[in-house]
C-alpha positions in Angstrom: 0.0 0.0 0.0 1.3 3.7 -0.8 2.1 5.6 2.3 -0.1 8.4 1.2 -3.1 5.7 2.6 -1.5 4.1 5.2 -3.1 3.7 8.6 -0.4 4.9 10.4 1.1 7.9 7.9 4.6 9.0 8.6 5.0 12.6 8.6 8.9 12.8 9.6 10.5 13.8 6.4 13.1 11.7 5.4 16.6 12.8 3.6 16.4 13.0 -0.1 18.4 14.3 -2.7 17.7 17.2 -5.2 14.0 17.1 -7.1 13.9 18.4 -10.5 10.0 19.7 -10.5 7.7 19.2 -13.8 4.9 21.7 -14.9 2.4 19.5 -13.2 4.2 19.9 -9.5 3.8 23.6 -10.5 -0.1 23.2 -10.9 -0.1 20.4 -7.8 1.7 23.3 -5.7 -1.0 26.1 -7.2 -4.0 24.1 -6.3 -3.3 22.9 -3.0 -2.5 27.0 -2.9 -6.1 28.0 -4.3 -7.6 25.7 -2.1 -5.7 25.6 1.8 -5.9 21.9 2.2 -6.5 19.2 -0.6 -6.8 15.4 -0.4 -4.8 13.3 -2.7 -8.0 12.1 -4.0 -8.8 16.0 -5.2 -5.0 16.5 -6.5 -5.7 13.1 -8.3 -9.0 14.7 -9.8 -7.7 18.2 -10.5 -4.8 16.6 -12.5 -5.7 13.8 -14.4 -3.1 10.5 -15.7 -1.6 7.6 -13.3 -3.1 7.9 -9.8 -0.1 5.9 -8.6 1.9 8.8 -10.5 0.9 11.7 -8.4 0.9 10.1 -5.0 4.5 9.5 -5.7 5.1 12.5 -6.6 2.8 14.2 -3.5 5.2 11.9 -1.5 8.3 13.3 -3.2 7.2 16.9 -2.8 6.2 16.5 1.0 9.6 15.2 1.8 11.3 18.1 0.1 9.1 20.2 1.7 7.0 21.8 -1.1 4.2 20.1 0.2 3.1 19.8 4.2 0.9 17.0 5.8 -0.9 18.7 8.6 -1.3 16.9 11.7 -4.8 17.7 12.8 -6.0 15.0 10.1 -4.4 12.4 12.6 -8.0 11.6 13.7 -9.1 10.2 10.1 -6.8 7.6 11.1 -8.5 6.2 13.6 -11.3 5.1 11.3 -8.6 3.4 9.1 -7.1 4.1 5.6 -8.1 7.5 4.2 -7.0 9.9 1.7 -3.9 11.9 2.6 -4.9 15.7 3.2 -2.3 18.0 2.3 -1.0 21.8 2.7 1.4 24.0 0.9 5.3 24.0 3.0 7.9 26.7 3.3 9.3 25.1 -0.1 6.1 25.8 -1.8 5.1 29.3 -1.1 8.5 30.0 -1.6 8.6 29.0 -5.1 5.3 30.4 -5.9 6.3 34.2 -4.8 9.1 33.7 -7.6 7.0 32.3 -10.1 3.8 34.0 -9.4 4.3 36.9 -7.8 2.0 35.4 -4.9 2.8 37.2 -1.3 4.6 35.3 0.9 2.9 35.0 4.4 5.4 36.1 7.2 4.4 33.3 9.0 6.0 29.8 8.4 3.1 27.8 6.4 4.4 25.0 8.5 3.8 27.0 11.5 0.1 27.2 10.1 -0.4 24.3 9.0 0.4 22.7 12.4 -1.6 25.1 14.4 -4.6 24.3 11.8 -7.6 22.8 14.1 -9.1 19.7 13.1 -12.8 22.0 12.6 -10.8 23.8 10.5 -9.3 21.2 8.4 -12.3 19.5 8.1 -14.2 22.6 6.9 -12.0 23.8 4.6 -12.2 20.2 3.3 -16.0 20.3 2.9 -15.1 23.6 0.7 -12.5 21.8 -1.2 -14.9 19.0 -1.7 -17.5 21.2 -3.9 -14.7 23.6 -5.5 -12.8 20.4 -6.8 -16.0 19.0 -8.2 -17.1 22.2 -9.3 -14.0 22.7 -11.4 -13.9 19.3 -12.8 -16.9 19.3 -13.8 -16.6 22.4 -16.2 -13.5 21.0 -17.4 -15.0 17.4 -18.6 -18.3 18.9 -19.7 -16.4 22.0 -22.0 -19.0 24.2 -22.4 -19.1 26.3 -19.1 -15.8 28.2 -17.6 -15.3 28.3 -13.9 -14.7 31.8 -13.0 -12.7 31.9 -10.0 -12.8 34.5 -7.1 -9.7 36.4 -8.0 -10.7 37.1 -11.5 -14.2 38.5 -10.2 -12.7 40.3 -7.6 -10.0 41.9 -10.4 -13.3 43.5 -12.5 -14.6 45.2 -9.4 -14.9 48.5 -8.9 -11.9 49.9 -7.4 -12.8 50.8 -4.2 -13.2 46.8 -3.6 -10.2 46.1 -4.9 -8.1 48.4 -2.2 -10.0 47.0 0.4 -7.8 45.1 3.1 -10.3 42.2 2.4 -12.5 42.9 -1.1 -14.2 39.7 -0.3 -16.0 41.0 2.5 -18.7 43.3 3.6 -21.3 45.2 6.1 -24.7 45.1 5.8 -27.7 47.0 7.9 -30.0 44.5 8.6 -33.9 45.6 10.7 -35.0 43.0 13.4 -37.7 43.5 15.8 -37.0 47.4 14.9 -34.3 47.6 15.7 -30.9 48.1 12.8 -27.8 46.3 13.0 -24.8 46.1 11.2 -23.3 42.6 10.2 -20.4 41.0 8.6 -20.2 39.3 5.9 -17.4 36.6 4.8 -18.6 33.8 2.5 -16.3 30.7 2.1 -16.3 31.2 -1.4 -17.1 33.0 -4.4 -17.1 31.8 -8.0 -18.9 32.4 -11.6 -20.1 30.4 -14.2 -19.2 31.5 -17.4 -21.9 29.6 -20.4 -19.4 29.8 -23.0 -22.5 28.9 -25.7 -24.7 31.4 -24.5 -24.9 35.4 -25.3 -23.1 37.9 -23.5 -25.6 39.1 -21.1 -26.9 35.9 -20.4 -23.6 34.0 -20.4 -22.5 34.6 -16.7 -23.8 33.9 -13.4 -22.3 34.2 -10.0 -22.7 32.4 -6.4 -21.3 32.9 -3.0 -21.0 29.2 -1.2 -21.1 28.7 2.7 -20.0 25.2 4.0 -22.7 24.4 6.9 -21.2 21.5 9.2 -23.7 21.7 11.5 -22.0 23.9 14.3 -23.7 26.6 14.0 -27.3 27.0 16.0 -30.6 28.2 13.7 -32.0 30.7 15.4 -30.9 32.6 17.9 -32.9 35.6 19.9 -31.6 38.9 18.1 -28.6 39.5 15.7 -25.8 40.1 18.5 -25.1 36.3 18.4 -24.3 33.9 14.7 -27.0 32.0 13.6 -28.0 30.1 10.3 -31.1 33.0 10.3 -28.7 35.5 10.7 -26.0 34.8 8.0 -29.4 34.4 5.5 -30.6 37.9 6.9 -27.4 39.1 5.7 -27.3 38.2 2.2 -31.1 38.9 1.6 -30.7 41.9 2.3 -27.4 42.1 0.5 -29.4 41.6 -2.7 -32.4 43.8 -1.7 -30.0 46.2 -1.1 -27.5 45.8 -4.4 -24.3 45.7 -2.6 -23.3 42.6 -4.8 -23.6 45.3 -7.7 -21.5 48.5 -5.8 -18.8 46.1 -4.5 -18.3 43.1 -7.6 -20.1 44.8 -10.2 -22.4 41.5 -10.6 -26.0 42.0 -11.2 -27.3 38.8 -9.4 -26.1 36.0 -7.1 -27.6 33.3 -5.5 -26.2 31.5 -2.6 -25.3 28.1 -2.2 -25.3 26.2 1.5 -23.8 22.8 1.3 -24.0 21.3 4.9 -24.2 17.6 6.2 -27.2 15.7 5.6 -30.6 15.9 4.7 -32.1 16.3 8.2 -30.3 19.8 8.5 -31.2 20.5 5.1 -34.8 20.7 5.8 -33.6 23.0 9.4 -32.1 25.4 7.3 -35.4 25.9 4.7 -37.0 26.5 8.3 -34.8 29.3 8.9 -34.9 30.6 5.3 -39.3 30.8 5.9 -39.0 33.4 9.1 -37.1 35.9 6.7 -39.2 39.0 6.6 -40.8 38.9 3.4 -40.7 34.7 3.3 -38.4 32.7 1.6 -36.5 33.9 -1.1 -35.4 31.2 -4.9 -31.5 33.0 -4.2 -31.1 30.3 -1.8 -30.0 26.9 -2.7 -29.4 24.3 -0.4 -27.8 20.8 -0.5 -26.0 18.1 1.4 -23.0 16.6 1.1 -24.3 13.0 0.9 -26.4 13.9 -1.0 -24.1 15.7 -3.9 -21.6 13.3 -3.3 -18.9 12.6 -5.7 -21.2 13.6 -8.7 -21.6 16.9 -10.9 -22.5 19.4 -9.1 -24.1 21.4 -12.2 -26.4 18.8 -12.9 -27.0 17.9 -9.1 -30.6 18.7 -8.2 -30.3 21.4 -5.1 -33.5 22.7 -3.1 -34.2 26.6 -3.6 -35.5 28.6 -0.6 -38.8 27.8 -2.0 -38.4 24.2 -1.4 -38.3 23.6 -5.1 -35.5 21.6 -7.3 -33.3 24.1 -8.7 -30.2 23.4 -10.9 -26.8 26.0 -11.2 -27.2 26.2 -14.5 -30.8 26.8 -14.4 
């Protein structure tokens, strides 16, 4: 068995000589950058040819420190042989601020990549889960573009761009008559470029937020996060066309992919105490559910309770 699904990994590096890296380290190094943490299993899907192949070569760039293993995913072990997760080492975001002008982190990423929490790992996982899928999906199918975050965020007005953070934003929100302000962070943001349709009917755009459960419904008022509250935020986002004044997109919808179909049918009971009812920007899935397949095709429940497609 490879070591990159052995029960008991090894994550001591052990001495090697020089590596001479290929083109597809490069894009193995860039994705497991895009994404924080990948599995082998999504490196394996992202890059296509011998499986057997790129877990060599995951092991080769761990052990020359291109590549880090962080420790959190220790637990997975205990339920037997599962996919190696891996993040990007000192090596790694070395070589991609010389080749891609990418900021280098003060911070060692081995330093952050040990201090990762295993919530963490395992919701930036869930993230990389429907990215991958996402991505791989447009790629076999050849007719729809995935248009990722930074070149969204690279059209918007300029103001955005300067911002510390330009993917994230305040909103004023009214409950029980009384007007807060909120934060706004989603765990991604992507487009979906139709390459056979028209221009101005060719692109749409989505904001995704990875539920795993942790976080309560409802909660009395806004000081506190909720699953209501975070829904509060981007309705009124829309009603209130920030996502025009800070991306320059005309629509969005929001995708919530959380962990099984129980919680599914929670979160449609949040969506129905919006003021104003449920809104069809909403789409909601589980993970079970969308599994392993296409994701554009995968039939996801609107906040009207009705079957709703992404490329609908």
């Amino acid at each position: 068995m490879l070591e990159d699904h052995a029960r008991k990994p090894r994550f001591e590096r052990m001495p090697t000589a020089g590596i001479e890296l290929t083109p597809r380290d490069l894009a193995i190094l860039r994705a497991v950058h895009r994404y924080r943490f990948l599995r082998s299993t999504h490196i394996i899907a992202l890059g296509g040819g011998s499986s057997q192949k790129i877990l060599r070569r995951l092991n080769l760039l761990y052990h020359h420190g291109y590549l880090d293993r962080p420790r959190s995913q220790l637990e997975y072990y205990e339920r037997g042989s599962e996919p190696m997760v891996y993040a990007l080492g000192d090596r790694g975001a070395d070589l991609l601020a010389l080749r891609d002008d990418i900021a280098r982190a003060q911070a060692q990423w081995t330093t952050k990549n040990r201090n990762a929490t295993r919530f963490f790992l395992a919701h930036t996982l869930l993230i990389a889960d429907i990215m991958v899928g996402l991505e791989v999906a447009c790629r076999n199918g050849g007719r729809i573009r995935l248009i990722p975050a930074a070149e969204i965020l690279s059209q918007a007005p300029e103001e955005t761009q300067e911002r510390q953070n330009a993917l994230s934003w305040r909103v004023w929100v009214s409950e029980g008559g009384e007007s807060t302000e909120l934060g706004v962070i989603p765990d991604q943001f992507f487009g979906l470029h139709f390459l056979d349709e028209p221009v101005g009917r060719n692109r749409a755009f989505f904001f995704l937020e990875a539920d795993r459960a942790s976080m309560p419904l409802i909660r009395k008022g806004l000081i506190q996060t909720s699953v209501y509250r975070k829904l509060l935020s981007y309705q009124e986002t829309w009603q209130q066309g920030l996502h025009t004044s800070l991306f320059g997109i005309k629509h969005f919808r929001l995708l919530t992919v959380t962990t099984s179909p129980a919680r599914v049918r929670h979160l449609l009971e949040a969506n129905e105490r919006l003021p104003g009812g449920p809104s069809p920007i909403f789409l909601f899935t589980d993970s079970q559910s969308l599994g392993s397949g296409d994701p554009l095709i995968h039939p996801w429940t609107n906040g009207l309770g009705e079957p709703a497609r992404l490329t609908d």
